[in-house]
C-alpha positions as CSV (number, residue, x, y, z in Angstrom):
1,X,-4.5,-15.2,15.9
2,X,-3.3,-12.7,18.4
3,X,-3.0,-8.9,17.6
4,X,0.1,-8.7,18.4
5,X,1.4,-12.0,16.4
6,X,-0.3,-10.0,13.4
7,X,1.5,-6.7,13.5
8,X,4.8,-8.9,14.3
9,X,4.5,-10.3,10.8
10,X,2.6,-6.8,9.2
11,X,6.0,-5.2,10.4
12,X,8.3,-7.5,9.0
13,X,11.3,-6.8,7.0
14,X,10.2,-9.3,4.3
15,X,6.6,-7.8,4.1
16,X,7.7,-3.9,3.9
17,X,10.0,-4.7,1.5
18,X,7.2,-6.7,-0.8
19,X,4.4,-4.2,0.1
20,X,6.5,-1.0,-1.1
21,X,7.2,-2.5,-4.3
22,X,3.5,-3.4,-4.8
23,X,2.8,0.0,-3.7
24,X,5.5,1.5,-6.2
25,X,3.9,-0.5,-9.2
26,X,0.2,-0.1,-8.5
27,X,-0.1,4.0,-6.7
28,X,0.8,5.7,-10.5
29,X,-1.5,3.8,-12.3
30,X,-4.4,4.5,-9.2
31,X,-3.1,7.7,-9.3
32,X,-3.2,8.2,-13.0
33,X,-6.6,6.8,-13.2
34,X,-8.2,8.7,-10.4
35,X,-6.5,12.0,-11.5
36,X,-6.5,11.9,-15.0
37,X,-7.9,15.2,-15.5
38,X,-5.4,17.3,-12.9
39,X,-2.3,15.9,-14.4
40,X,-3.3,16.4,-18.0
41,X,-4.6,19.9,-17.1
42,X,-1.0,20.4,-14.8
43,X,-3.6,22.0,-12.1
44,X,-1.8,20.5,-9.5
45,X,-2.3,22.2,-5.9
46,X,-1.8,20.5,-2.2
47,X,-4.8,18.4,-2.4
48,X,-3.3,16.4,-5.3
49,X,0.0,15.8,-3.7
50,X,-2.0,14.8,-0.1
51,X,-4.5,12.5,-1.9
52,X,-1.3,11.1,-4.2
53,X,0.4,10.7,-0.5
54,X,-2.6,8.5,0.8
55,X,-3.2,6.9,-2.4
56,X,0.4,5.2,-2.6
57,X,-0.8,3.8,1.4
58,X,-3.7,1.7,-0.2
59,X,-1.9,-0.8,-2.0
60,X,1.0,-0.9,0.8
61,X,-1.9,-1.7,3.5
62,X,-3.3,-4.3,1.1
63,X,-0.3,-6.2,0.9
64,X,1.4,-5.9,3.9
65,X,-1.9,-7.1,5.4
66,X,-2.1,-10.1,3.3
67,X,1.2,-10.8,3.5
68,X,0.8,-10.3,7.3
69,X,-2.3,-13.2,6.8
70,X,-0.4,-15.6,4.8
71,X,2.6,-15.7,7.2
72,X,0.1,-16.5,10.0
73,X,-2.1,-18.9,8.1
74,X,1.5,-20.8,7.3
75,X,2.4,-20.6,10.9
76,X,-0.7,-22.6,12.2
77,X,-0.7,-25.1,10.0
């Protein structure tokens, strides 16, 4: 596997598409769960919105990089 082979398929238009609507799915309920407390207490300031930000980025990373593992693992075989 070759680093750039990888961020060929990470980059792909078939493995945004899948990762955002992982990401779109799973960040609210991540979000809900590890902010609970703000959102019920509406204390939202600009630490909430940055960590929402990064927290939508977790589940996109996870997937595009599987996705990004599977296409490889298909190619060699």
């Amino acid at each position: 596997m070759t680093l750039s082979k990888f961020f060929k398929n990470f980059f792909r238009k078939e493995t945004t598409y899948r990762a955002l609507k992982v990401a779109v799915v799973v960040a609210p309920v991540l979000i809900l769960i590890n902010h609970f407390d703000t959102i019920m207490n509406r204390d939202f300031h600009s630490v909430f919105y940055i960590k929402s930000i990064i927290t939508f980025f977790v589940p996109y990373t996870v997937s595009a990089f599987s996705s990004a593992m599977a296409y490889i693992q298909s190619e060699e075989q």
